[in-house]
DSSP file (Angstrom, degrees, kcal/mol; ACC not computed):
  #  RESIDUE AA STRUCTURE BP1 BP2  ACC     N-H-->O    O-->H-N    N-H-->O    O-->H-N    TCO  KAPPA ALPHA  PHI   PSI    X-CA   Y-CA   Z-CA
    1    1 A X    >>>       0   0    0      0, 0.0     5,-2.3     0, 0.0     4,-1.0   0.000 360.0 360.0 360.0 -38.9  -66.5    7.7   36.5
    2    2 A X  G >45 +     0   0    0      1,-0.2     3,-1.3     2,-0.2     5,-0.0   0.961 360.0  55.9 -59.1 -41.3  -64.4    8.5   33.3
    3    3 A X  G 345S+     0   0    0      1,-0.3    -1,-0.2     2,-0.1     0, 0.0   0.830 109.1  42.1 -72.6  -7.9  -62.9   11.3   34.9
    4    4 A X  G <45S-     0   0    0     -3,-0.8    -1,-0.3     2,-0.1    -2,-0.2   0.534 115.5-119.7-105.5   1.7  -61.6    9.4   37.9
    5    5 A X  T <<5 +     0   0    0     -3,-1.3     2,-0.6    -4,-1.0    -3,-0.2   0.945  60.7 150.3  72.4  46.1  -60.6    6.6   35.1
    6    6 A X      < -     0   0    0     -5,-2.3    -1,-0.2     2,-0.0    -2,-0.1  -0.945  45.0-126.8-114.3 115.5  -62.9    3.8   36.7
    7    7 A X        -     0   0    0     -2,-0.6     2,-0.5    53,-0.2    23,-0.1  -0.448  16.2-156.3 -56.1 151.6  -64.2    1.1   33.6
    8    8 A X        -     0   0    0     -2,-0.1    23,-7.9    24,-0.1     2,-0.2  -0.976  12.0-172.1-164.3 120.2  -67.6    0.8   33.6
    9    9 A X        -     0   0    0     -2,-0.5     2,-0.4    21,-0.2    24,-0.2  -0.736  11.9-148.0-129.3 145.6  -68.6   -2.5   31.9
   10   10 A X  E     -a   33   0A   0     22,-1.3    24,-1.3    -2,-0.2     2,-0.5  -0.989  11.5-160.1-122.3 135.0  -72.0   -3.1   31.3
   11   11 A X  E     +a   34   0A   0     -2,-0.4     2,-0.2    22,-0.2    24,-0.2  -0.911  15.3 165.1-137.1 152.1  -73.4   -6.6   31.4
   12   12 A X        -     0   0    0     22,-1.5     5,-0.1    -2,-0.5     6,-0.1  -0.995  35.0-136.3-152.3 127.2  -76.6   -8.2   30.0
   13   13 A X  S    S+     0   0    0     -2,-0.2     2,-0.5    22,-0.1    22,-0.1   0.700  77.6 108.2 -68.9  -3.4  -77.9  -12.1   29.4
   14   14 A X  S >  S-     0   0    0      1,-0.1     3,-1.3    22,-0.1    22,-1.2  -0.632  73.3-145.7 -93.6 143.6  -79.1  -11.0   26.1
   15   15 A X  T 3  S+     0   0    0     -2,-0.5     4,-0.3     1,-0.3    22,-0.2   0.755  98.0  54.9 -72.2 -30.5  -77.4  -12.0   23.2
   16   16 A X  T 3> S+     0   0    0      2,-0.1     4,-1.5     1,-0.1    -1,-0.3   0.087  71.0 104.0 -80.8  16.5  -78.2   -8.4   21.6
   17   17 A X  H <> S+     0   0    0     -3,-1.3     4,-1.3     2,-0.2     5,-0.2   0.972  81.3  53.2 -41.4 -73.6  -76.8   -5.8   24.3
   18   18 A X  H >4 S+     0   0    0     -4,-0.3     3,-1.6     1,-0.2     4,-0.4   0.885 113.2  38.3  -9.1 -90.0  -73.9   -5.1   22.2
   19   19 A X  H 3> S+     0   0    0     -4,-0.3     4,-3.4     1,-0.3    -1,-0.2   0.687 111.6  54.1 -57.8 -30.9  -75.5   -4.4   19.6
   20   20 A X  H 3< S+     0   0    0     -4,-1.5     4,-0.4     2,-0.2    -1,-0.3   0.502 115.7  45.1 -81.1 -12.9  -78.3   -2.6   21.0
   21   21 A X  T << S+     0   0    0     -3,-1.6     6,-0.4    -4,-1.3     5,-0.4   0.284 107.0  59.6 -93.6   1.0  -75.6   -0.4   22.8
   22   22 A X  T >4 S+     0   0    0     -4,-0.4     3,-1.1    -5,-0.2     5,-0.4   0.845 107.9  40.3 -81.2 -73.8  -73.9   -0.1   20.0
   23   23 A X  T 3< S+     0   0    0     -4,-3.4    -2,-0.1     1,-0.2    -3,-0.1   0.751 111.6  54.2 -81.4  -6.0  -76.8    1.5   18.1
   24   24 A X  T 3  S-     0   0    0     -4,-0.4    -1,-0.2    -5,-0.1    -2,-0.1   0.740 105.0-127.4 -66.3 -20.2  -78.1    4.0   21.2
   25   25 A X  S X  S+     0   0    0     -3,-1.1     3,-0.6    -4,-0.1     4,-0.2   0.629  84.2 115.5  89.4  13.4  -74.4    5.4   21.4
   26   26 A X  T 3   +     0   0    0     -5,-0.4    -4,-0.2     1,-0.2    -3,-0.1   0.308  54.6  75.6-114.5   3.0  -74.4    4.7   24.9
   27   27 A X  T >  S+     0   0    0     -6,-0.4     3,-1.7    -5,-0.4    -1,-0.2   0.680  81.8  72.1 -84.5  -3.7  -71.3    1.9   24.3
   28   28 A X  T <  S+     0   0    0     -3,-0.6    -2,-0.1     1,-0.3    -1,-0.1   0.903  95.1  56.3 -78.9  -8.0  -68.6    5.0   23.9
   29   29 A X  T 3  S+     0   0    0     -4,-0.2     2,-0.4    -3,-0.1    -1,-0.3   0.017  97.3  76.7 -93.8  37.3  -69.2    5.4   27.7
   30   30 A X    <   -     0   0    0     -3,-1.7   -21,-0.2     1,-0.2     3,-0.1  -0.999  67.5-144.8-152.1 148.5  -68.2    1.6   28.7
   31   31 A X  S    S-     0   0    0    -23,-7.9     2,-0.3    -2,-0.4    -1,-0.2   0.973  88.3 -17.3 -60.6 -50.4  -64.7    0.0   29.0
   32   32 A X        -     0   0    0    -24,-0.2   -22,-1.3    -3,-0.1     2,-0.5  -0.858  52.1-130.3-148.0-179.7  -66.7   -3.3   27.6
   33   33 A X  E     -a   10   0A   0     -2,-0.3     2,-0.4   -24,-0.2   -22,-0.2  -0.960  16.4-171.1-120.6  99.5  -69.7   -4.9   27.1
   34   34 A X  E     +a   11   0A   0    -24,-1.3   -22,-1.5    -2,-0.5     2,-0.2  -0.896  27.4 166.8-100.4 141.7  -70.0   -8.5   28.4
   35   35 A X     >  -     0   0    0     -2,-0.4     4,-2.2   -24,-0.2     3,-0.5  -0.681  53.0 -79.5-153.7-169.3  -73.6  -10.0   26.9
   36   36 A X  H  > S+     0   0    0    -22,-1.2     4,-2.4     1,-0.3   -21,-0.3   0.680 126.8  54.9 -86.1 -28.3  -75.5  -13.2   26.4
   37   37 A X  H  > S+     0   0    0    -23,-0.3     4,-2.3   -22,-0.2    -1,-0.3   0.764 107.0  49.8-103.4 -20.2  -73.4  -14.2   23.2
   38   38 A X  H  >>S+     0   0    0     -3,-0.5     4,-1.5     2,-0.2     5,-0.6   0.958 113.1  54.2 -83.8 -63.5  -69.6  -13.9   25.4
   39   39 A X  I >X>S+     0   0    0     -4,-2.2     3,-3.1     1,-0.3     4,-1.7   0.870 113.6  39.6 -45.0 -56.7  -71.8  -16.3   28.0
   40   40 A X  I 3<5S+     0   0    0     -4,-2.4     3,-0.3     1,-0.3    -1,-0.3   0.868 111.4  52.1 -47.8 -43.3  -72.4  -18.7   25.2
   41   41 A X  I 3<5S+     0   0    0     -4,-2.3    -1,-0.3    -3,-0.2    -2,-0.2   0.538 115.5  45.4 -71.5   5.6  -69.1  -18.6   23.5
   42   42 A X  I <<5S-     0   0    0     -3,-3.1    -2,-0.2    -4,-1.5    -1,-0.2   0.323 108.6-121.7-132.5  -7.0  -67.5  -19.4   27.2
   43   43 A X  I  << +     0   0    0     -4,-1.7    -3,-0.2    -5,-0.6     2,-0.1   0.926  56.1 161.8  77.8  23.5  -70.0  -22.2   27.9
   44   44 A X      < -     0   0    0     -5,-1.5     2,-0.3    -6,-0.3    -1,-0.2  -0.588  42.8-108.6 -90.2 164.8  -71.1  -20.1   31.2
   45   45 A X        -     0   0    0     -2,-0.1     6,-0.6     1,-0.1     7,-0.1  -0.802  36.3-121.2 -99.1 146.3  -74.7  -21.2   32.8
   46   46 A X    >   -     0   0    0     -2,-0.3     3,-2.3     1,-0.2     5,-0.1   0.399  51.3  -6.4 -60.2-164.0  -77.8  -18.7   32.4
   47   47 A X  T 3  S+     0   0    0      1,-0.3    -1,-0.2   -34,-0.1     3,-0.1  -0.303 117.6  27.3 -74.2 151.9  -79.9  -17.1   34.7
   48   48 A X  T 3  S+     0   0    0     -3,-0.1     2,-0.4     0, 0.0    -1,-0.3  -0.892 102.7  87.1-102.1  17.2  -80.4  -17.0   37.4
   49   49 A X  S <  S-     0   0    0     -3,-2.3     2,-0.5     1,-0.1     3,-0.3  -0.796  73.9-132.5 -88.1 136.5  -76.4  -18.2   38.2
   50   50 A X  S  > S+     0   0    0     -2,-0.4     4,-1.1     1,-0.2     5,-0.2  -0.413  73.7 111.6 -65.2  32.4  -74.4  -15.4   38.4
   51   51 A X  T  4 S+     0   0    0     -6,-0.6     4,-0.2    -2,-0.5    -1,-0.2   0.506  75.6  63.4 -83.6 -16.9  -71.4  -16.6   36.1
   52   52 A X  T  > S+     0   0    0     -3,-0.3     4,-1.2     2,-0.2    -1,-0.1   0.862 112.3  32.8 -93.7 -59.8  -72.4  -14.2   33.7
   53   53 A X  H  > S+     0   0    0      2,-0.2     4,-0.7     1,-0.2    -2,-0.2   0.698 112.2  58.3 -72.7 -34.9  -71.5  -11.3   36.4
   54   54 A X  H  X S+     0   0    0     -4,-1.1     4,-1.5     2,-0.2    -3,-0.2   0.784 104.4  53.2 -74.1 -36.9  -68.8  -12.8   38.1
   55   55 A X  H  > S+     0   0    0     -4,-0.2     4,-1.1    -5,-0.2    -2,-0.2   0.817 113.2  44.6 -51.5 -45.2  -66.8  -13.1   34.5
   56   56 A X  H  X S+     0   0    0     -4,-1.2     4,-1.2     2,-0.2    -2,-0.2   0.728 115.2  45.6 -83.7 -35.0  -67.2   -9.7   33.9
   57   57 A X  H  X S+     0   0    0     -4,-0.7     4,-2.8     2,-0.2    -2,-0.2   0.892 118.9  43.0 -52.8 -57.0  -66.2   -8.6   37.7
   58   58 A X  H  < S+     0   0    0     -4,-1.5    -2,-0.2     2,-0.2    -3,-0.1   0.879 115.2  52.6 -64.4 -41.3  -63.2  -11.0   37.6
   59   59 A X  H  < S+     0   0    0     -4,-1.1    -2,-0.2     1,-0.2    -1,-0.2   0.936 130.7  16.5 -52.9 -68.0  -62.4   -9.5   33.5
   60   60 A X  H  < S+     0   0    0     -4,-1.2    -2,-0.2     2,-0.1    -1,-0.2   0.000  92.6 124.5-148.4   0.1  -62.5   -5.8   34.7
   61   61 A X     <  -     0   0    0     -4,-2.8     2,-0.8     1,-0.1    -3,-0.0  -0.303  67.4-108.8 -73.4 157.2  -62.1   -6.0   38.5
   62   62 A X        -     0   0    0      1,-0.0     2,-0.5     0, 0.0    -1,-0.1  -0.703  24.9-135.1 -99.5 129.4  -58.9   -3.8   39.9
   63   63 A X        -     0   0    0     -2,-0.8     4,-0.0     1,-0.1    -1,-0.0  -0.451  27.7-122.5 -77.8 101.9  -55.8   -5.9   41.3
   64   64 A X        -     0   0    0     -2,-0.5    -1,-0.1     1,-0.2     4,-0.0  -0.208   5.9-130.5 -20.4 117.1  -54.8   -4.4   44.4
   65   65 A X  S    S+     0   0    0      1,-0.2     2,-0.3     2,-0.1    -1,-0.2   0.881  98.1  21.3 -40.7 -57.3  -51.3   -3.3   44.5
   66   66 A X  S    S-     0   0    0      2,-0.0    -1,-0.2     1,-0.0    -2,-0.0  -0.978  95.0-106.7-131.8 145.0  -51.0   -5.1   47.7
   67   67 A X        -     0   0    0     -2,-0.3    24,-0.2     1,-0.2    -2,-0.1  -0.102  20.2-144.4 -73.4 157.3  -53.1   -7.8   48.9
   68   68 A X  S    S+     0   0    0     22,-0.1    23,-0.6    23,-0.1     2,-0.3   0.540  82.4  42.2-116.1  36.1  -55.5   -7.2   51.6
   69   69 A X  E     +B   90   0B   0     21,-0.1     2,-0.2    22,-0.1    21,-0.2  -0.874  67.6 163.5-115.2 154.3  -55.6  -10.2   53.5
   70   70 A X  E     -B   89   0B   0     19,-0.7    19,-1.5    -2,-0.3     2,-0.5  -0.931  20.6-142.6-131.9-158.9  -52.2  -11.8   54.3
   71   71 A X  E     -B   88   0B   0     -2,-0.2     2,-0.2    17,-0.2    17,-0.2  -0.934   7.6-161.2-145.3 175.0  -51.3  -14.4   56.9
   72   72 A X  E     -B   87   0B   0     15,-3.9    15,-1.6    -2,-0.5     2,-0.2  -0.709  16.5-125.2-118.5 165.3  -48.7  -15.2   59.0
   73   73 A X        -     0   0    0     13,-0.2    13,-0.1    -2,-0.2     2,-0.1  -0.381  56.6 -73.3 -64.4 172.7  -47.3  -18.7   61.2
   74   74 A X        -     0   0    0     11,-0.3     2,-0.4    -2,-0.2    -1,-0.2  -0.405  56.9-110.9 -67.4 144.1  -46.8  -18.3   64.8
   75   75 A X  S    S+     0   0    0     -2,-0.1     2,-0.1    -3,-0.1    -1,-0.1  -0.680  71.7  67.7 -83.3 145.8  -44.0  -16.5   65.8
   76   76 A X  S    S-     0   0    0     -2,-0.4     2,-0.5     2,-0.1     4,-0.1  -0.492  83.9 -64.8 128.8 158.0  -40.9  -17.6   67.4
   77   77 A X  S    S+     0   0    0     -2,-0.1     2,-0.5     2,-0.1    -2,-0.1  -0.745  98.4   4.7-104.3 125.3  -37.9  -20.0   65.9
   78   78 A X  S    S-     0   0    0     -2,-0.5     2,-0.5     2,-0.0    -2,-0.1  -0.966 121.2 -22.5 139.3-120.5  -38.4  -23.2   65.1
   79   79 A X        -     0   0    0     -2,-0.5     3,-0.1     4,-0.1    -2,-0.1  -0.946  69.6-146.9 -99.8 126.1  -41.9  -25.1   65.2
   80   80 A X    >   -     0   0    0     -2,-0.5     3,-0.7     1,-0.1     2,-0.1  -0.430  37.1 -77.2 -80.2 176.3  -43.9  -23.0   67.6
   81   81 A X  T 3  S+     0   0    0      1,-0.2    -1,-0.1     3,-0.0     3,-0.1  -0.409 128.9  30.6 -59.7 156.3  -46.6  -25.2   70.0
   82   82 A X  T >  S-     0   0    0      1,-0.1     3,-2.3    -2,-0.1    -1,-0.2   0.871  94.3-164.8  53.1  44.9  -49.7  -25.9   67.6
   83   83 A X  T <  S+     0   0    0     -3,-0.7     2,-0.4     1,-0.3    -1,-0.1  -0.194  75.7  44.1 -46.8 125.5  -47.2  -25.9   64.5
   84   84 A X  T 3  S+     0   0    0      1,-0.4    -1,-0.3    -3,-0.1    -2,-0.1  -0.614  80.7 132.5 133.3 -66.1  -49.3  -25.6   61.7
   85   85 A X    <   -     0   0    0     -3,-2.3    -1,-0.4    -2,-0.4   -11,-0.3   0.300  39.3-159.0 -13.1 107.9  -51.5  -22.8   63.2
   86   86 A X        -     0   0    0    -13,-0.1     2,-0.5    -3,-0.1   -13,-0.2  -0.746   7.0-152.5-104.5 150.2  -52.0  -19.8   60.7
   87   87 A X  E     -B   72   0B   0    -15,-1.6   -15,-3.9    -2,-0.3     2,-0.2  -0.982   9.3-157.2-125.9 125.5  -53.1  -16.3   61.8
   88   88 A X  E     -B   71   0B   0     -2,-0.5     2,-0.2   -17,-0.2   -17,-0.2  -0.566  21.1-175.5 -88.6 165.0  -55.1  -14.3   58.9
   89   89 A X  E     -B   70   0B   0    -19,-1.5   -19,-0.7    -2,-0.2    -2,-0.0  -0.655  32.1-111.1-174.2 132.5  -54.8  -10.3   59.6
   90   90 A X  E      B   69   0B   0     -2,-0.2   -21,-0.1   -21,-0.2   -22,-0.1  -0.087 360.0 360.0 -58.7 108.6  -56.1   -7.5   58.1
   91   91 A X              0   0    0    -23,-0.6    -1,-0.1   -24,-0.2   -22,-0.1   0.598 360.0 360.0 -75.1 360.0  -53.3   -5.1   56.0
């Protein structure tokens, strides 16, 4: 994964992860660490809600260049019939 330049975050509800990846050596191969003491400093709820993992997704996820939904109105000039109608489609 380093060689294609993809972070690789590791996340853990324990408040020692960090540190305990710290001292195996196995934190010089991760972009970040997100752990039990980030949930606490950010007020997120423990297990089993997934706030913990979604924070860290959202932190480290990669922002499309271009989105891949967008949507569109009806076509045609003015109000079309069913004004208001949105059409999603797939870029």
């Amino acid at each position: 994964m380093r060689a294609l330049r993809v972070p690789c975050v590791a996340v853990s509800a324990s408040r020692h992860a960090r540190t305990l990846l710290a001292s195996t050596g196995l934190d010089r191969f991760l972009a970040d660490v997100v752990d039990g003491g980030d949930a606490a400093r950010l007020a997120l709820p423990g297990k089993p809600d997934p706030a913990l993992f979604l924070h860290a997704a959202a932190s480290w996820a990669p922002v499309p260049a271009t989105p891949p939904w967008s949507r569109t109105r009806s076509p045609g000039c003015g109000r079309p019939a069913g004004a208001g109608e949105e059409r999603w489609f797939r870029l």
